[in-house]
N, C-alpha and C positions, 0 to 999 in steps of 0.2 A: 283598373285601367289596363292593364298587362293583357288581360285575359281579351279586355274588348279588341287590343290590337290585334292580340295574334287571333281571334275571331274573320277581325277582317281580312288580315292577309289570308285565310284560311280559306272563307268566300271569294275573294276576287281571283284567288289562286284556282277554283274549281271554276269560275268560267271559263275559261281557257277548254277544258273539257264539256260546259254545254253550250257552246257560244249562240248555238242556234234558237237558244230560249230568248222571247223578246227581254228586252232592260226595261220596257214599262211595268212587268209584272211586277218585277222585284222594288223596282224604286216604291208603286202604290203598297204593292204587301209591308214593306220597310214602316211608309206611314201608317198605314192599318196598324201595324204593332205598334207602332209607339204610342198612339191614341189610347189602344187598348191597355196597355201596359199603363201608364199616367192616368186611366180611370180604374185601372185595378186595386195599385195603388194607392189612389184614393182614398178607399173603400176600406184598406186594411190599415186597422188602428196599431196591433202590435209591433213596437220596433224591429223586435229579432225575425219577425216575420217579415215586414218590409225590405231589411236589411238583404234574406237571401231570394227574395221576388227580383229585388234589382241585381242582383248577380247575377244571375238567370237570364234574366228577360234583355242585359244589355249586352253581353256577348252578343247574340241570337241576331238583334236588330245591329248592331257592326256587321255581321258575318252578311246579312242580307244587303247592307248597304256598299258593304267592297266589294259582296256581287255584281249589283247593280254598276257599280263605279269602274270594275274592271269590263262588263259588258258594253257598256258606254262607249270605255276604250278602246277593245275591237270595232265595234258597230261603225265608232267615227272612221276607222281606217278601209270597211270595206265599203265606203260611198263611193270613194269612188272608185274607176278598172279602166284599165283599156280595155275596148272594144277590139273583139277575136279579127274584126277585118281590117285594122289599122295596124294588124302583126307584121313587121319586117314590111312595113310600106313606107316610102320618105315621105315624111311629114315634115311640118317648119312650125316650131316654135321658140314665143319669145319669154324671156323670163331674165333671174336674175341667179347668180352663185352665190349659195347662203351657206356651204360652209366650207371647211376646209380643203382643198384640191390634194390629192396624193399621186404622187409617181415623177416624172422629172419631162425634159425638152421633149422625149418622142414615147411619150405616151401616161397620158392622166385620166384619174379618175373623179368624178365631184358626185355633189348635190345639185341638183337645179330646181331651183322655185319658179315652177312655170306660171306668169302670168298670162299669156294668151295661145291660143294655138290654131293655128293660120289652118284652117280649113273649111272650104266650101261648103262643103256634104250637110248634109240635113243630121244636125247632134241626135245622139243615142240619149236615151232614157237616161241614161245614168251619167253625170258629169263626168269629162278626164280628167286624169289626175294632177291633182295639183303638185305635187315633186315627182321627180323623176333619176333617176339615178344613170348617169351615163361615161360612157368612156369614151377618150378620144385617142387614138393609137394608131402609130409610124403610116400606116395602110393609108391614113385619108391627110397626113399633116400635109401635103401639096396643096388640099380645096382652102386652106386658112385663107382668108380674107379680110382685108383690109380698105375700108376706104375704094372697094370695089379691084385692088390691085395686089397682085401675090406678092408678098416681102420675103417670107425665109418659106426656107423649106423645113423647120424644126416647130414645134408647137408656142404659140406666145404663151405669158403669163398668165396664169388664171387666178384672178385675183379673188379673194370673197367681196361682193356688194358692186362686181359689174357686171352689167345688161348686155344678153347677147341674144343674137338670132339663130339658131341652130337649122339645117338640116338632121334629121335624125330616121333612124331605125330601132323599134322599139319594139318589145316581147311584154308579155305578162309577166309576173313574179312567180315563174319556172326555175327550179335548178336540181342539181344532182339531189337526190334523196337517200342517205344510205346510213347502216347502223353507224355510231361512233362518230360519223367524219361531222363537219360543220355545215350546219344548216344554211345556207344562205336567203332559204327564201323565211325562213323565221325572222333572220338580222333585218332584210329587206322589211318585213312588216312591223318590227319595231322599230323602226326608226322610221317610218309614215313613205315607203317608197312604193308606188303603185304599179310599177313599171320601170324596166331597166333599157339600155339599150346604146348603141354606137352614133359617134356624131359623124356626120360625113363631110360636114362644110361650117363653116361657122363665121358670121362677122359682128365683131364689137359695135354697138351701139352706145354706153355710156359705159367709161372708166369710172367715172364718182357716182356714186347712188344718189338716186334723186328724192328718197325722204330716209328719216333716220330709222334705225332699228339698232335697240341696243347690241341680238345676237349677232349680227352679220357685221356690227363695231368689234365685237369680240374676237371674231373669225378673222377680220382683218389686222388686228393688231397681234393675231398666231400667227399669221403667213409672215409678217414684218419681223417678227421675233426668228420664225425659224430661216427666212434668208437671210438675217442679220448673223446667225449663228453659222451656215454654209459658209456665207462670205469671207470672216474673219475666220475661220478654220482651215490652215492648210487642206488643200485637195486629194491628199492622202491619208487624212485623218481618218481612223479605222472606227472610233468611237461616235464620230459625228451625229450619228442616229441615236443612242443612247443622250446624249446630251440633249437634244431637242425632245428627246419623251420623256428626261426629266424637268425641262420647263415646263410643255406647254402639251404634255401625254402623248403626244403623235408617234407611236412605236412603230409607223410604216415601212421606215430607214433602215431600221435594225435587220442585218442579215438572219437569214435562216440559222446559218452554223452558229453566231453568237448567244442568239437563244435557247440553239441544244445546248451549249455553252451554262450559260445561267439558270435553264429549266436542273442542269445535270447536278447543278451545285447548291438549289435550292433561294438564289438571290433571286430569282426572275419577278416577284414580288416589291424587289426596287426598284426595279428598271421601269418606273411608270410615275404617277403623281400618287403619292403616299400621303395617310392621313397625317404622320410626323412631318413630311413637308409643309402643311397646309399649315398645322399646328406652331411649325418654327416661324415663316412669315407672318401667321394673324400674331404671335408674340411680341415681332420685332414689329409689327406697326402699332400694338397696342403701348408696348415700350416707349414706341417716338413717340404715342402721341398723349401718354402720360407729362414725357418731358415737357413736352411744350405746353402743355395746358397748366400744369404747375408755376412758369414762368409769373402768372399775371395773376390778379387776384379771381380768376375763373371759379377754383374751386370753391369760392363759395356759391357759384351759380348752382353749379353742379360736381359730385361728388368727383374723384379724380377718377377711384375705380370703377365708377359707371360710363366715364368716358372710356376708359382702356376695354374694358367686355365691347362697349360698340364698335369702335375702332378696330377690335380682334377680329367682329363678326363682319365688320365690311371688308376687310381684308382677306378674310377668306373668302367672303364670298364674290369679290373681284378675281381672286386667284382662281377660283373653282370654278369658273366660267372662263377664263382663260386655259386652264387644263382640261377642256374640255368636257367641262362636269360630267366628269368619270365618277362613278359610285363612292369610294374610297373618299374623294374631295368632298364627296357629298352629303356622307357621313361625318364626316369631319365640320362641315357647315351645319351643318342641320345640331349635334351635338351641342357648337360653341354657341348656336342662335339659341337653343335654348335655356343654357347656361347663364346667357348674358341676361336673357328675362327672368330669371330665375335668381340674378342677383338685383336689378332693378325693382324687382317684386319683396326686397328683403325676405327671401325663402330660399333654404338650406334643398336644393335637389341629389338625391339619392343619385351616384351613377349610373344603376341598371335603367332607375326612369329615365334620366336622360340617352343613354340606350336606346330604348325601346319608345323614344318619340322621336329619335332620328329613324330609327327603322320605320315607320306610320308614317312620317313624311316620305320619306322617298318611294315608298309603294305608292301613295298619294299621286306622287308626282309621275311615276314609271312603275303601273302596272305590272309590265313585265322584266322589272331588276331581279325578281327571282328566276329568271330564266339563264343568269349570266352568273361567270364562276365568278366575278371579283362583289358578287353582292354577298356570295357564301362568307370567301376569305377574309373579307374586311371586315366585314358584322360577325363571324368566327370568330378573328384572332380578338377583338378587341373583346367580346361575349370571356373568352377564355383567361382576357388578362385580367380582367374586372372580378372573375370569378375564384379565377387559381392562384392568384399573387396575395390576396388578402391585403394585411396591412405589413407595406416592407419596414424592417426595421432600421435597414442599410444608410440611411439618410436623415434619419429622424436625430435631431437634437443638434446644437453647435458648441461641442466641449473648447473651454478658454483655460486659459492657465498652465499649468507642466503637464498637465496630460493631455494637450491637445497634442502634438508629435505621437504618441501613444493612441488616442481615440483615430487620430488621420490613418492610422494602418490598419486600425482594424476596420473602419470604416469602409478604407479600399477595398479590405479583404472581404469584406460583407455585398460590399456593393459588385464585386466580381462573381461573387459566388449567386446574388439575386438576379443577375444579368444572365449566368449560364441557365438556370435553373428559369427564369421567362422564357429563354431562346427553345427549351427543353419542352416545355408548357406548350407555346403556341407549335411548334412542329409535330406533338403528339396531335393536340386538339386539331388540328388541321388534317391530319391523316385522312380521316373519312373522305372529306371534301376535296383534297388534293386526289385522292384515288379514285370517285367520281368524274372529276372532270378531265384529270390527266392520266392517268391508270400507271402513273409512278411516284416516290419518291424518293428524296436523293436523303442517305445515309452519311456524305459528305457533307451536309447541309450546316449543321450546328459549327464544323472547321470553318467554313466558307462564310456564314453570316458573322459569325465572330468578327473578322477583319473587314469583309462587304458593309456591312450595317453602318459603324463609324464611320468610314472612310465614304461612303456615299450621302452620307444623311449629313456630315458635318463638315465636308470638306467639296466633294465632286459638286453638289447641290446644291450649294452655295456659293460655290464659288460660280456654277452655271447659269444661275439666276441674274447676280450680279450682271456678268457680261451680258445678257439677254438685254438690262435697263440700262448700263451703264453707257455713254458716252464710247464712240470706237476706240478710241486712242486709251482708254483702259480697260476698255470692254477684251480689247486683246488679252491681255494680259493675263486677266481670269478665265477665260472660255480657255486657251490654250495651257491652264496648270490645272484645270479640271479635267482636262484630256490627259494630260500627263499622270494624274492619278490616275483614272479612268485605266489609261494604259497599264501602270504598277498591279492595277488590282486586275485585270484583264490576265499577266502573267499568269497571277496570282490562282485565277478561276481555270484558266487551261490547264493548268498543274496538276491541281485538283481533279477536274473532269478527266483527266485521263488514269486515275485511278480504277481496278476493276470493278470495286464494287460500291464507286458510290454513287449508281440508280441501279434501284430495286424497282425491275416492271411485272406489275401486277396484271389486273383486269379491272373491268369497271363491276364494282360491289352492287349486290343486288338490295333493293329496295330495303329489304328487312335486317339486312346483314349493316345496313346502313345507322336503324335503327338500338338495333342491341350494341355495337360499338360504339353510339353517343353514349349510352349508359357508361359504358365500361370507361369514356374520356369522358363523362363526370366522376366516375370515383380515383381517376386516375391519378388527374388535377386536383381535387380538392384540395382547400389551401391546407395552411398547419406545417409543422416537421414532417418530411417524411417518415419517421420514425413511429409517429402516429398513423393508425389506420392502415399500417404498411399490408394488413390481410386485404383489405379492401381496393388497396391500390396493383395487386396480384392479379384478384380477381379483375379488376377494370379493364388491365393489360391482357388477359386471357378475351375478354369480349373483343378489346379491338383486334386481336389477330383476326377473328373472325370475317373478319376484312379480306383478309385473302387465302379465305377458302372458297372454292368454283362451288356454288351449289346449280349450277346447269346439271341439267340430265344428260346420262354421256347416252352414243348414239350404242344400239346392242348390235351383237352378230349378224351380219347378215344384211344391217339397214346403212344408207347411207343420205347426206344432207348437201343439196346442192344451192349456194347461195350467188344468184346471180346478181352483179353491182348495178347498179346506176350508174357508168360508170360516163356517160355521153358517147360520143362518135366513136366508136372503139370497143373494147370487148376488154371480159373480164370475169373467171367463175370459179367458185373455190368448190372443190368436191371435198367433202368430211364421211370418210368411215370410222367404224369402232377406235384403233388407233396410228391411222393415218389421214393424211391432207395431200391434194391436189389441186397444184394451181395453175388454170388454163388461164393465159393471156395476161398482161398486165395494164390493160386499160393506154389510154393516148397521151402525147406528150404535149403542150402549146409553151415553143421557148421552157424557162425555169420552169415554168410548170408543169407536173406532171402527176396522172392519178395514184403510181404507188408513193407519193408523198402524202397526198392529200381525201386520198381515199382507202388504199388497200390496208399501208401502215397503223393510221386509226384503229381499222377494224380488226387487223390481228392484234394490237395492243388492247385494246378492250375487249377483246375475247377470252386474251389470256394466251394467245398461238406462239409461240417463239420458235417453231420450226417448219416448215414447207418439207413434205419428202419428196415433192417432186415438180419442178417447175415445168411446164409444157407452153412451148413457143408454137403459136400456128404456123405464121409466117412471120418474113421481117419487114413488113408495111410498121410503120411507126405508130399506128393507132392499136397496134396490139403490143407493140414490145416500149414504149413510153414509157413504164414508169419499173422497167426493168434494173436500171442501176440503182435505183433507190431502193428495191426491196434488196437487190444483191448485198447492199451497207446497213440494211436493216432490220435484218433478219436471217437469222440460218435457214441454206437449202442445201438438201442434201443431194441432188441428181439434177438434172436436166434431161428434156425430151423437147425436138422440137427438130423445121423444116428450115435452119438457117444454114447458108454457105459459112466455111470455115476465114474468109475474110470478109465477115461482118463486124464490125468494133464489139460487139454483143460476148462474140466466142472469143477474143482477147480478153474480154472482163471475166468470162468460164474459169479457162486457162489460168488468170493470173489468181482468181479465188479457189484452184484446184478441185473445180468441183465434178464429179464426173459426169458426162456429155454423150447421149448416142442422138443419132437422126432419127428422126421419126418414117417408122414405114409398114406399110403392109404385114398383116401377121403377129406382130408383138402383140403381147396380150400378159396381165399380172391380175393376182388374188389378193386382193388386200381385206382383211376380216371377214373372208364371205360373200364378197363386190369384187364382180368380174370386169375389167378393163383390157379393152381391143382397139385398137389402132384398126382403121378402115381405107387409110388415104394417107400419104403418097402409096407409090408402088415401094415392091420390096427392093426395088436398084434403088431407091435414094440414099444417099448419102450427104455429108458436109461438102464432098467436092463442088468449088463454086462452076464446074461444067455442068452441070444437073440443076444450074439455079437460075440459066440464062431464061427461062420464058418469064411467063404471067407470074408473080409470087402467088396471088390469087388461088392459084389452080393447083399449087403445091402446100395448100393450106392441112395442116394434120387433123384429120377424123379421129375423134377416140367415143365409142359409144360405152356408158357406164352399167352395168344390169345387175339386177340385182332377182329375187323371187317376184316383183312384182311391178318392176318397173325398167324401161330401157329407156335412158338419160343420153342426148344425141348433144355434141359437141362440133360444131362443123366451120369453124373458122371463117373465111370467107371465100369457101369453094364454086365453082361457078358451074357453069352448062357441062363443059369438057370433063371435070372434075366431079360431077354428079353421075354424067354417062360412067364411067368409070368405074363409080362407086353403086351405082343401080346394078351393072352387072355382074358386081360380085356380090353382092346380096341376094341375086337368081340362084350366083351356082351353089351358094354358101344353104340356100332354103331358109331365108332369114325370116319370111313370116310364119312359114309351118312351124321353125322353132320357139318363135317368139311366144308360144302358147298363153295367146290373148294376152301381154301385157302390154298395158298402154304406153306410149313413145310421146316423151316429153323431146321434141325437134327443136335447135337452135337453127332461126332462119339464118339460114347462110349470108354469106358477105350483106349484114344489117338489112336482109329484105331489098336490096338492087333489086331491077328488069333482068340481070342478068343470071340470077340463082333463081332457087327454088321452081326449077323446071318440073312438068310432070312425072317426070320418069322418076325422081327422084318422090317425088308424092306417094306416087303407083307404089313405089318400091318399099316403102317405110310407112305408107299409113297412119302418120302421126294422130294422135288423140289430142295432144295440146303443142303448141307454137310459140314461142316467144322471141324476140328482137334486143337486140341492143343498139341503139342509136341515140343520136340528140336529140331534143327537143326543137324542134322547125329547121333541121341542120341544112346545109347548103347544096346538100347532094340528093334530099327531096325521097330519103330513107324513111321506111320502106316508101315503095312506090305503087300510086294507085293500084296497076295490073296485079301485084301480085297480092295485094291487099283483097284484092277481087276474085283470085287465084284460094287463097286458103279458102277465103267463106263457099267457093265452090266445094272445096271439100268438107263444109260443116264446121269450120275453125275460125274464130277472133285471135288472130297473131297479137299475142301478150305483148303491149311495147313498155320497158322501161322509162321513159318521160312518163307516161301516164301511172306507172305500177308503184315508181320508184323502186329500189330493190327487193327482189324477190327470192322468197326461200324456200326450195323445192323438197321434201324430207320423206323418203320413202323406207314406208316401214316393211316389214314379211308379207302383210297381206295389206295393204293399203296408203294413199298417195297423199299428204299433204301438202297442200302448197299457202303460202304466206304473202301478201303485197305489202310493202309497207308502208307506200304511200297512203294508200286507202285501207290501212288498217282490215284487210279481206282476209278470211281463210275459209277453203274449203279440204272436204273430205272426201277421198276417191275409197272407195271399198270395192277390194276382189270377192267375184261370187264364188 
């Protein structure tokens, strides 16, 4: 049965990769085999022969049937679409909120179960979609409507299971696409969202739902839990968010820094609904409800511990619909559901089976739960306790008499030493998986879980749950001493995290290196003394370092790789030679957020980069310098170049990081491995002084063109008409096409493809071979713009836009040009004659 499971997840996991193959083929062929198989068998009289026909032949038909069943799953999700003319048009639709609302008074985010949608127009071929995912923020909370009449000027309550009428503006399931950072339009599709988009107006129509639905009871009794929990918590309670993601998993609240916090200490695995949570309350309800059924003469109905497994298994599985049936709760469900039939059945179940028919259910039920790190880490860690722990001795037997005082110390001693030595186990076995999806791990981890572990699992968590059900008037009580630990243990993790060295950042391990280091964290593990097998557990340890060896090809003399981000409205381009890094622009900021959090940092952390030798500012428009202070706290750089006045907050952050600083101008030019780098734009009078900064930023945007033997790599910020004339005529006097001896010119359209760039002269001038954009996806300012869209194809060029490309990787070798999309999985190959 093992072998049929992992069959299937093995099939359902490869459609994903052919999704374009119908699901009826596979579901008939599925039948066809089983037919055939059950008449084969028939036919064959020998045991041992039948015996290995069906080993055989049922894998085969699983693997073909969680084909079929993960194809299904796609197939159901792409029925429906918004239609390409209903993009960023106000439409009105009614529907209802089905689950939990995030963010606070001026500005939320939900789900909306669209039931109808108010439009005249003659319906498209293909239904719209039934959920929609949308946001309502500060910009529109004036339109909120009431009973036809404005009440506040902050956002009402969003409750799950009330009907509202929405204006909206909606997009297709677009987002940034870039190595490392987060998918969003993957999330969007697992979780059935056809379309995203902003509310502009909105008026309630029903508060109470008008028929029942169990989930949307669920969703309302989280939102009642987690303002019961804001409420009674003082207003400066720093843990607040922690507390609410250990009742009911909403980790929305939780700041950024507390998570570098817990990521850095290796607890970030508590800070959520954990399978030991789930495990402690199905206990304490199968406990009560032992008690009480023992009371009366029940047990002779039924046995006592057949009522306690059910009782466990309903309690979890109330709680794991209230926590969101997050993965972890649901292995944890799924394990005790089969346990408890497995005790009703009077049959002894083997752990690993029960294992591995909680793993068959949850791909069952979520297709794509191998897409997500906590399907790794949960089914991981518990994979590795089942395995590596064997049989503990530390608890086994209850010595009476004069030697109990005696057996109690050694007991502790034993049970301390089988605690370290799990804590030891799952932090190894986890290595791979934590360096996959997080490209670190914390070295403090075993200090930190040591006191994190109890102090959360048996104190904060309970004491948080409590206050969640209890009555106010004690409900304080307990919410406010599980923040007080909270807070002891909070010290406790700052302490810790400010140690040097405990996160080790790696890269994201490659596929096969992934592979030979599970070898190495099975011999690592293996249960026994360590004193047994200790050759074997050497060798194991040699496999997983392999983990963080870079098997990437490094780039040779002379070639250089330029990878342009997705990075939306804004710019952003890392140049890689042999062994240096340039990094032009740092992408746009919106409030907190900004792309060097969310984009650049990912991608140098899973590359493996931990230094920039040269950060390059175009200009100080905030769509290039946005995500500036984050890389500055995130990573070493060693220099700066760039067109900012010296009273910019930018050159205060320089200054106070001591990092050194020239302006960018005319003339300068560096060798790094054989890759020639030129400054083309400003003139050579620029400087920092902010008298030289009063015009257009635009126009004082820094040119730097990259070349190499076969290629000229054009950087052009967002220069305009003035700033091209300029730059055209020093390219005349310079004789820049007679020197360019035919190599092709990869052009960045200036200021994102505006009316305003990409003048002829600058065409004329440069002759580009290929063109590429960085802009948003249907952004506001209508980048690029027709004319000049119409302007390239005059000269033989499709301007490459990032919305469509996703990120792009430009990699030029001695004698030839590749470039990479990664959206659309393209590559092609340019060869010099």
């Amino acid at each position: 049965m093992r072998f049929a499971i992992a069959a299937w997840i093995a099939g359902g996991s490869l459609a994903f990769f052919l999704e374009d193959i119908p699901s009826s083929y596979f579901f008939w062929l599925s039948v066809v085999s089983v037919i055939l198989t059950v008449s084969c068998l028939y036919w064959i009289r020998s045991a041992g022969v039948f015996k290995v026909a069906l080993s055989i032949t049922i894998p085969i038909i699983f693997a073909l049937l969680g084909f079929w069943w993960s194809v299904e799953f796609i197939q159901a999700r792409l029925q429906t679409t918004l239609p390409t003319e209903y993009e960023l048009v106000d439409l009105e639709i009614v529907g209802i909120i089905d689950q939990l609302p995030q963010g606070d008074k001026v500005g939320q985010r939900f789900s909306f179960d669209v039931e109808q949608w108010l439009i005249d127009s003659i319906q498209p071929l293909r239904p719209f979609p039934k959920r929609v995912y949308l946001s309502w923020n500060p910009s529109w909370r004036s339109a909120y409507k009431k009973s036809s009449a404005l009440e506040s000027i902050s956002l009402p309550d969003l409750i799950p299971g009330q009907r509202w009428r929405f204006k909206v503006r909606l997009k297709r399931p677009r987002a940034l696409l870039n190595p490392h950072s987060f998918d969003f339009e993957r999330w969007m599709f697992h979780h059935d969202f056809a379309a995203h988009g902003s509310v502009r107006s909105g008026l309630l129509l029903n508060e109470i739902p008008s028929h029942f639905s169990f989930p949307r009871l669920i969703e309302k009794q989280r939102w009642t839990i987690r303002e019961k929990i804001s409420r009674l918590l003082p207003t400066d309670a720093k843990y607040r968010g922690v507390l609410v993601a250990l009742v009911i998993g909403d980790q929305n609240a939780i700041p950024q820094e507390d998570w570098r916090i817990f990521n850095a200490t290796g607890v970030g695995h508590l800070i959520s609904i954990s399978g030991l949570h789930v495990t402690m309350l199905a206990g304490l309800g199968s406990a009560l409800g032992i008690f009480l059924w023992r009371k009366q003469y029940l047990p002779l109905v039924f046995p006592t511990y057949r009522i306690g497994a059910v009782l466990a298994f309903i309690t979890a599985f109330l709680y794991a619909w209230l926590a969101g049936f997050q993965i972890p709760a649901q292995r944890t469900m799924y394990m005790l559901g089969v346990a408890c039939l497995a005790l009703w059945a009077n049959r002894i179940s083997r752990p690993f089976d029960i294992w591995w028919w909680a793993l068959f259910l949850v791909m069952i039920v979520d297709p794509m739960a191998a897409y997500t790190p906590g399907f790794w880490l949960s089914f991981g860690a518990v994979a590795a306790i089942l395995y590596g722990m064997g049989e503990s001795s530390s608890l086994m037997g209850i010595p009476t008499g004069k030697e109990y005082e005696r057996s109690l110390r050694i007991r502790i001693y034993q049970a301390i030493c089988e605690a370290t030595r799990l804590q030891i186990l799952v932090t190894i076995a986890l290595l791979p998986f934590t360096l996959y999806w997080f490209y670190q791990f914390s070295l403090a981890s075993i200090i930190a879980n040591a006191l994190a572990i109890p102090l959360i699992s048996f104190v904060v968590t309970p004491f948080a749950i409590a206050g969640a059900f209890l009555p106010d008037w004690a409900a304080t009580f307990f919410l406010n001493s599980a923040h007080a630990a909270m807070e002891l243990l909070g010290l406790f993790l700052n302490w810790t995290a400010s140690w040097s060295w405990s996160v080790v950042w790696s890269h994201q391990p490659h596929f096969f290196a992934l592979l030979i280091s599970l070898v190495g964290v099975i011999w690592f593990i293996a249960p026994g003394p360590l004193r047994v097998g200790w050759y074997w557990r050497c060798l194991g340890l040699v496999l997983i370092c392999i983990l963080f060896i870079r098997t990437d090809s490094s780039l040779k003399y002379g070639e250089f790789k330029a990878t342009v981000f997705d990075i939306g409205q804004g710019s952003a381009v890392l140049v890689e030679t042999r062994q240096h890094r340039m990094l032009y622009d740092t992408g746009p900021s919106q409030g907190k957020d900004n792309a060097g959090e969310r984009i650049l940092l990912p991608f140098f952390r899973g590359e493996g980069i931990r230094k920039i030798d040269r950060l390059v500012i175009s200009h100080k428009d905030t769509d290039h310098t946005g995500g500036f202070k984050s890389l500055l706290n995130g990573i070493a750089i060693d220099s700066f170049l760039g067109s900012i006045p010296e009273d910019h907050e930018l050159m205060n952050d320089l200054i106070f990081s001591s990092t050194p600083s020239l302006p960018c101008r005319y003339g300068q030019s560096w060798n790094w491995d054989g890759v020639e780098f030129k400054v083309w734009h400003p003139s050579e009078a620029m400087s920092f002084s902010p008298d030289l900064h009063q015009g257009k930023p635009n126009e004082l945007s820094c040119v730097i063109e990259v070349r190499n033997q076969s290629t000229s790599f054009w950087l052009t910020g967002d220069i305009e008409k003035n700033g091209e004339r300029e730059l055209s005529e020093r390219l005349e006097e310079q004789s820049f096409l007679r020197k360019l001896n035919h190599r092709p010119v990869v052009f960045m359209a200036p200021h994102h493809g505006s009316k305003t760039s990409s003048s002829r002269s600058i065409m004329e001038s440069l002759q580009p071979s290929y063109a590429f954009s960085q802009n948003g996806y249907l952004n506001r300012y209508g980048h690029p713009h027709p004319s000049i869209l119409s302007r390239y194809q005059e000269y033989g060029l499709d301007l490459i836009q990032t919305p469509h490309t996703g990120a792009q990787i430009w990699h030029s070798g001695k004698n030839q040009l590749n470039f990479y999309f990664y959206r659309q999985r393209y590559k092609r190959v340019w060869h010099r004659d």
